[in-house]
FIKOLZA-1660 file (N, C-alpha, C; in steps of 0.1 Angstrom, whole numbers, plus 5000, padded with zeros to 4 digits):
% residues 69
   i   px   py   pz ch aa at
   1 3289 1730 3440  A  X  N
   1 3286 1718 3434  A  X CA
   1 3297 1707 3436  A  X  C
   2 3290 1694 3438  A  X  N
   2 3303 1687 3446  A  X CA
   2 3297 1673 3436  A  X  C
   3 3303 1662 3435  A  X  N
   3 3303 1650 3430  A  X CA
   3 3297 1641 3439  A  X  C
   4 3288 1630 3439  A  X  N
   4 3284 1623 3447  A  X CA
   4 3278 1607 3440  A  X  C
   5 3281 1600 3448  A  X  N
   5 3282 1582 3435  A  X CA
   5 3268 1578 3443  A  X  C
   6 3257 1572 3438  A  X  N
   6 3251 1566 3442  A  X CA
   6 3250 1552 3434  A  X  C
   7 3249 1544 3442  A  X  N
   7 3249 1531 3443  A  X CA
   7 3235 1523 3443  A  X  C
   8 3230 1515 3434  A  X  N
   8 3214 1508 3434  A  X CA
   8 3218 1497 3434  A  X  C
   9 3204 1490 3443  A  X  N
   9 3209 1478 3449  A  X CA
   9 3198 1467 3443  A  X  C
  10 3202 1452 3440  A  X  N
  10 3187 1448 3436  A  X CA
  10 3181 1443 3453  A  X  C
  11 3173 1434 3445  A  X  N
  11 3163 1429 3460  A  X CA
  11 3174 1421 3468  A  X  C
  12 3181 1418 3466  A  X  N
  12 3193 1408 3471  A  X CA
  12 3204 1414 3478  A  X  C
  13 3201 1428 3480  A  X  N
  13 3214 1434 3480  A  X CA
  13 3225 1439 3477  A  X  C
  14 3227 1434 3464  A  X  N
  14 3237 1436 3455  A  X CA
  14 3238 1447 3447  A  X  C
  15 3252 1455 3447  A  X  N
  15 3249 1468 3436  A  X CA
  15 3249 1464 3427  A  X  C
  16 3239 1471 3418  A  X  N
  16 3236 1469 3407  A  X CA
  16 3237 1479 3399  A  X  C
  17 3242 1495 3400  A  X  N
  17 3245 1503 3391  A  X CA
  17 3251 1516 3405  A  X  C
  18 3258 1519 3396  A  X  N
  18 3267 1531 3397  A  X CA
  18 3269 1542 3394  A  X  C
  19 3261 1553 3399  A  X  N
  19 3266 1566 3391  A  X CA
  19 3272 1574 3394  A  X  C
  20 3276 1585 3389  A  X  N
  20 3282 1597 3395  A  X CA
  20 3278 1610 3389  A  X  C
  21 3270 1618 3399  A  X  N
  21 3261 1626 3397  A  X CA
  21 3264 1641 3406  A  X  C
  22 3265 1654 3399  A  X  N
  22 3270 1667 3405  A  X CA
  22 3254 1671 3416  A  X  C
  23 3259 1677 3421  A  X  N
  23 3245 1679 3434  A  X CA
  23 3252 1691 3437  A  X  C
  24 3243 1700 3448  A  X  N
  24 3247 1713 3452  A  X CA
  24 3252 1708 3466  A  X  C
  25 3242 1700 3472  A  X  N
  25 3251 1697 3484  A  X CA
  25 3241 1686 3488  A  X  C
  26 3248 1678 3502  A  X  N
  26 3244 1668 3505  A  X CA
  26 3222 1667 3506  A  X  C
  27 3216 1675 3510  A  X  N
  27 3204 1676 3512  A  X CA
  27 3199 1675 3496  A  X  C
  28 3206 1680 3484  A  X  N
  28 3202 1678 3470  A  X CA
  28 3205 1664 3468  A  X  C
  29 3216 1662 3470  A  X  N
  29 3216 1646 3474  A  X CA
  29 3206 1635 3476  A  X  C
  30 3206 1639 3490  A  X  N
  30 3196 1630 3497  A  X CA
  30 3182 1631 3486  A  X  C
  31 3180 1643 3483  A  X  N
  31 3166 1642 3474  A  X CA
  31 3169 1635 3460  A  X  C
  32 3178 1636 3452  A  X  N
  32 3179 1627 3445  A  X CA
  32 3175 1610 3444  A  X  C
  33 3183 1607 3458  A  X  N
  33 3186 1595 3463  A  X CA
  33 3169 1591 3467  A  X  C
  34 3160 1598 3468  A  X  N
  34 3150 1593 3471  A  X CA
  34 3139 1596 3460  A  X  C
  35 3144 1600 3445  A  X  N
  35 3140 1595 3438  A  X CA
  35 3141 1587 3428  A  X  C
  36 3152 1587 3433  A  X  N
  36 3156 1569 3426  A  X CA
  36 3153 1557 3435  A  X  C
  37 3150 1560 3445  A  X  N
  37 3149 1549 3452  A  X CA
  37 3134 1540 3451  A  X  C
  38 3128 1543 3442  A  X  N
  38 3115 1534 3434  A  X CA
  38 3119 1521 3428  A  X  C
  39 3129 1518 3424  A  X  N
  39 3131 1502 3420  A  X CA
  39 3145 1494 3429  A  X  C
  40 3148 1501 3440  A  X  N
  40 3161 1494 3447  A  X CA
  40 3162 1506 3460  A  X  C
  41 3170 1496 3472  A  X  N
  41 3178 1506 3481  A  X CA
  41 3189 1514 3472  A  X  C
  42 3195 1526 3476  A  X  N
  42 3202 1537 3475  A  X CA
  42 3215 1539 3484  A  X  C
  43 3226 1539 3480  A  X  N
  43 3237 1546 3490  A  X CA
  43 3240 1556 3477  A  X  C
  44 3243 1565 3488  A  X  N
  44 3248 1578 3484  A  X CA
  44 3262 1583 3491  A  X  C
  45 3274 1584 3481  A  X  N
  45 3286 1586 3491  A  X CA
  45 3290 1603 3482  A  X  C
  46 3300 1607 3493  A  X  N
  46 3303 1619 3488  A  X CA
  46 3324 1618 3494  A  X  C
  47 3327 1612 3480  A  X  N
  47 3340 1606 3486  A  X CA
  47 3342 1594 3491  A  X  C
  48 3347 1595 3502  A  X  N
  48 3345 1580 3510  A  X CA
  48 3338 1580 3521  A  X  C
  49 3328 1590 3522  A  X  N
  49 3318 1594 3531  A  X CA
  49 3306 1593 3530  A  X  C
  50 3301 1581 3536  A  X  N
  50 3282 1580 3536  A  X CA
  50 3274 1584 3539  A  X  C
  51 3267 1595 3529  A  X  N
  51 3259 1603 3534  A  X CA
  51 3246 1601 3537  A  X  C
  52 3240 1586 3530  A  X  N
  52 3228 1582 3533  A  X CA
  52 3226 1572 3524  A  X  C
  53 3217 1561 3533  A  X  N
  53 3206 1551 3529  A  X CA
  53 3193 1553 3529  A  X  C
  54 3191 1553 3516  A  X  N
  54 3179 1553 3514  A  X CA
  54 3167 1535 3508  A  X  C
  55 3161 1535 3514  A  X  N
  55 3153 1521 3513  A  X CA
  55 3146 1521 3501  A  X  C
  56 3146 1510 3495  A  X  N
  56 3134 1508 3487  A  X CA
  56 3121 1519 3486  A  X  C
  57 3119 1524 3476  A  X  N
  57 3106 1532 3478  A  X CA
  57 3108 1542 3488  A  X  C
  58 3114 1549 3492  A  X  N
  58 3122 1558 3509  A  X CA
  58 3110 1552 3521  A  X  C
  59 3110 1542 3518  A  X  N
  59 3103 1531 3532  A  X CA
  59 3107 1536 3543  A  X  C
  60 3098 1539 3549  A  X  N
  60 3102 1541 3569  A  X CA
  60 3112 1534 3576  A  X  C
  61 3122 1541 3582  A  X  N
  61 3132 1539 3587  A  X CA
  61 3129 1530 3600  A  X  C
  62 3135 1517 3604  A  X  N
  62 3129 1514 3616  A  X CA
  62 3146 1511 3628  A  X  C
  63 3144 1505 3638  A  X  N
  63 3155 1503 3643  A  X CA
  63 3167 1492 3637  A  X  C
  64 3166 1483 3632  A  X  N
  64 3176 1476 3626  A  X CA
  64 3179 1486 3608  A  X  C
  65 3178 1498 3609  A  X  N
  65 3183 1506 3602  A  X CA
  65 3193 1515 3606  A  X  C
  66 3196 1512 3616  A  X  N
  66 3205 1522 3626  A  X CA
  66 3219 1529 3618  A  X  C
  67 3225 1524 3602  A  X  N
  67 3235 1529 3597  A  X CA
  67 3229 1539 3585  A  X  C
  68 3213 1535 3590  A  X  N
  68 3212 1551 3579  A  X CA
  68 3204 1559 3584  A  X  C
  69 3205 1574 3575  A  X  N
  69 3202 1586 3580  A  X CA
  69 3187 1587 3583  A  X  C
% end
């Protein structure tokens, strides 16, 4: 079990909340991160390590998404 902050964003981009949440590992992560991600984008770090962006709603990834997973 490891520590991991995720970050919510409003429609503007702006963080808008902060947490810090125990996960078993990055892929428990990522599933978290994508169900929060119903009212805002998602970063999920593990340290100072970003493990993923997740979109609004986990919206389809397109090419000007190129810094997330």
């Amino acid at each position: 079990m490891s520590f991991y902050s995720f970050r919510s964003f409003d429609l503007r981009g702006v963080v808008a909340l902060s947490q810090n949440l125990t996960c078993r590992d990055d892929l428990d992560a990522l599933a978290e991160g994508v169900r929060r991600s119903g009212k805002g984008a998602i970063e999920i770090w593990h340290g100072v390590r970003l493990v993923a962006r997740v979109k609004l709603g986990n919206a389809p990834l397109d090419a000007g998404d190129a810094r997330c997973l």
